[in-house]
N, C-alpha and C positions, 0 to 999 in steps of 0.2 A: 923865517922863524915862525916856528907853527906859537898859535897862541891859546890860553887857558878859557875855555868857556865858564860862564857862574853854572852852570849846570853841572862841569868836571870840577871843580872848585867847594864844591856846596855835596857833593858824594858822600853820604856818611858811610861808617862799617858794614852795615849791616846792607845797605845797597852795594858796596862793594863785595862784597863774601856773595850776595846773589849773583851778580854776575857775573860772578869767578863760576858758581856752581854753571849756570845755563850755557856759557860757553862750553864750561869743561866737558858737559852731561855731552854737548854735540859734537864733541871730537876737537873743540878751535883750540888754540892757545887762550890762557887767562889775560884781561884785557891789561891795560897798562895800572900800575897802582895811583889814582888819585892827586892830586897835586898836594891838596891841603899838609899842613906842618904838622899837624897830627899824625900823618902817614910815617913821618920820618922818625918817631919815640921809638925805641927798642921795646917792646912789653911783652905778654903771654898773654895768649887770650882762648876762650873759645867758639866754636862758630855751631849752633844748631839750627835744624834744620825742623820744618813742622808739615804736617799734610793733614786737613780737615781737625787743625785742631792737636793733633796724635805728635807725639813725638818721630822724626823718619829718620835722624842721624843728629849729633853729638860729639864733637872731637873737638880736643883742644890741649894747650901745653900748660903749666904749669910753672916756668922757666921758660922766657924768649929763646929762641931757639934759630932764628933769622936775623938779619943784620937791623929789622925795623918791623915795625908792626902793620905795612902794606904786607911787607912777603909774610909777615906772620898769617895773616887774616888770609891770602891766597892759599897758603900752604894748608891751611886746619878747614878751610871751605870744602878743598878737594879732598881730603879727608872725610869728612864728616859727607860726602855725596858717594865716594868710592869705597872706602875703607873701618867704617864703620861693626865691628863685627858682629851686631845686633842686626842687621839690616842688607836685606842685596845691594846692587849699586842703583843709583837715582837712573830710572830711566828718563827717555824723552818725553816721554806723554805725561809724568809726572810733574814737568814744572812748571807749567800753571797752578798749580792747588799747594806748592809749597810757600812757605812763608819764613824768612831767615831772622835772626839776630844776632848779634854779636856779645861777647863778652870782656870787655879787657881788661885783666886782673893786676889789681898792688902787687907787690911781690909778701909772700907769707914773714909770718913772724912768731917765733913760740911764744904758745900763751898757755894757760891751763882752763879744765875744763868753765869754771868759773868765769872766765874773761869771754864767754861767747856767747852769741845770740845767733841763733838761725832765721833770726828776720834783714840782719846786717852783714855777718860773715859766713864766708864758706870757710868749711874746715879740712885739714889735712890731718891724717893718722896713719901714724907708720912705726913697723918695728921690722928689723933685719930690714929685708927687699921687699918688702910689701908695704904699699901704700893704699889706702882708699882716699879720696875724695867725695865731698860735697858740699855743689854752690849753694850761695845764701837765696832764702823767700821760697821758698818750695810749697808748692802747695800740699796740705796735708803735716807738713814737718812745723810743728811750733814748741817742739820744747828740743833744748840741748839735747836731751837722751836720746830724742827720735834722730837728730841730726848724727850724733856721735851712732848710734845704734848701725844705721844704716851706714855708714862710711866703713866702720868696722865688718860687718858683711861683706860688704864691696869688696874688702883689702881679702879675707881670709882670717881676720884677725879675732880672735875668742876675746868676748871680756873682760877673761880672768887674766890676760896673759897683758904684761907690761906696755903700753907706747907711748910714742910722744904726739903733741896736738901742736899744730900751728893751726894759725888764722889770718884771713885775709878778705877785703872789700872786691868789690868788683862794680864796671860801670858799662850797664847793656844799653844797648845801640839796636830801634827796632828800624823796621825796613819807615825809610821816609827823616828817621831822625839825621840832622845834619853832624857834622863834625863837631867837636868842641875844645876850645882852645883849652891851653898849660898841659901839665903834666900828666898824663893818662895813668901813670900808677902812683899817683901819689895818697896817699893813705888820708881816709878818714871823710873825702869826698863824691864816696863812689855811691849810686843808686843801685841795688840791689837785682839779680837776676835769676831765673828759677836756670836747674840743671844739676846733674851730681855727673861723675868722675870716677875713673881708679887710675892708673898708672901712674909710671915714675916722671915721665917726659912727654908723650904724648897719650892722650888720656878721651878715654867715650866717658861722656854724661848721659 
């Protein structure tokens, strides 16, 4: 019986999503997901990616979309390296100078525009099939308006024209941060993470 290293034990997200990406960038299979009990939460999350600084990819769900948030964080890694469509695909010679994090989101909840802060919640704005997103702490975004402004952009969405606002926490995971015990989306506990978003299900920040 093969046994659990503190090393594979002690893996937070955001070291996982990295080498999901380094693997994947070199043609292997993504490695095994993690042991820790965190891995086994069903959540949505997103995984970004960074190169000197610069943003180099962004993707992530909105709604868990995997049986658990290891395949979640595998599935939006390879994403956000391949699929991105702001960005080519991560090459090899690239991943030295990147740098990952994770994000893994409460689940939203309607609120109005008065119920938000763009220092704590990212927001969600939709009407018919358009959606914009954007995560909470943005550098640059400190008022409501700027938050809503720019999400409404994102979606296609006019000012003048009717939608609805959710809101929701989120809790970033940088490269080195370990796992952390309870409930990964539970509300009202989350540390804040910069990134913004559009799509229905899987979504570029």
């Amino acid at each position: 019986m093969s046994q659990t290293s503190p090393e594979q034990a002690s893996t937070g997200p955001a070291d996982y999503a990295r080498a999901c990406v380094d693997q994947l960038v070199r043609g292997r299979a993504a490695p095994p997901v993690p042991p820790s009990s965190l891995y086994a939460c069903r959540a949505a999350c997103f995984v970004s990616l960074k190169k000197h600084g610069g943003l180099r990819g962004c993707i992530g769900t909105l709604e868990p979309t995997e049986l658990d948030l290891g395949r979640e964080i595998a599935r939006n890694a390879a994403s956000s390296a391949f699929h991105d469509p702001r960005f080519p695909a991560v090459a090899a010679d690239e991943l030295e100078a990147l740098v990952c994090s994770v994000d893994v989101l409460s689940p939203g909840e309607a609120c109005e525009l008065a119920d938000l802060d763009p220092a704590v919640y990212g927001v969600v704005v939709c009407t018919d099939s358009r959606r914009g997103v954007l995560l909470p702490d943005l550098e640059g975004v400190e008022t409501v308006e700027q938050q809503v402004g720019i999400a409404l952009q994102k979606a296609g969405i006019r000012p003048d024209e009717p939608f609805a606002v959710e809101r929701f926490t989120v809790t970033r995971y940088r490269e080195g941060d370990p796992p952390r015990t309870g409930d990964p989306t539970a509300e009202g506990g989350a540390s804040a993470a910069p990134g913004a978003a559009d799509g229905p299900a899987e979504a570029d920040a």
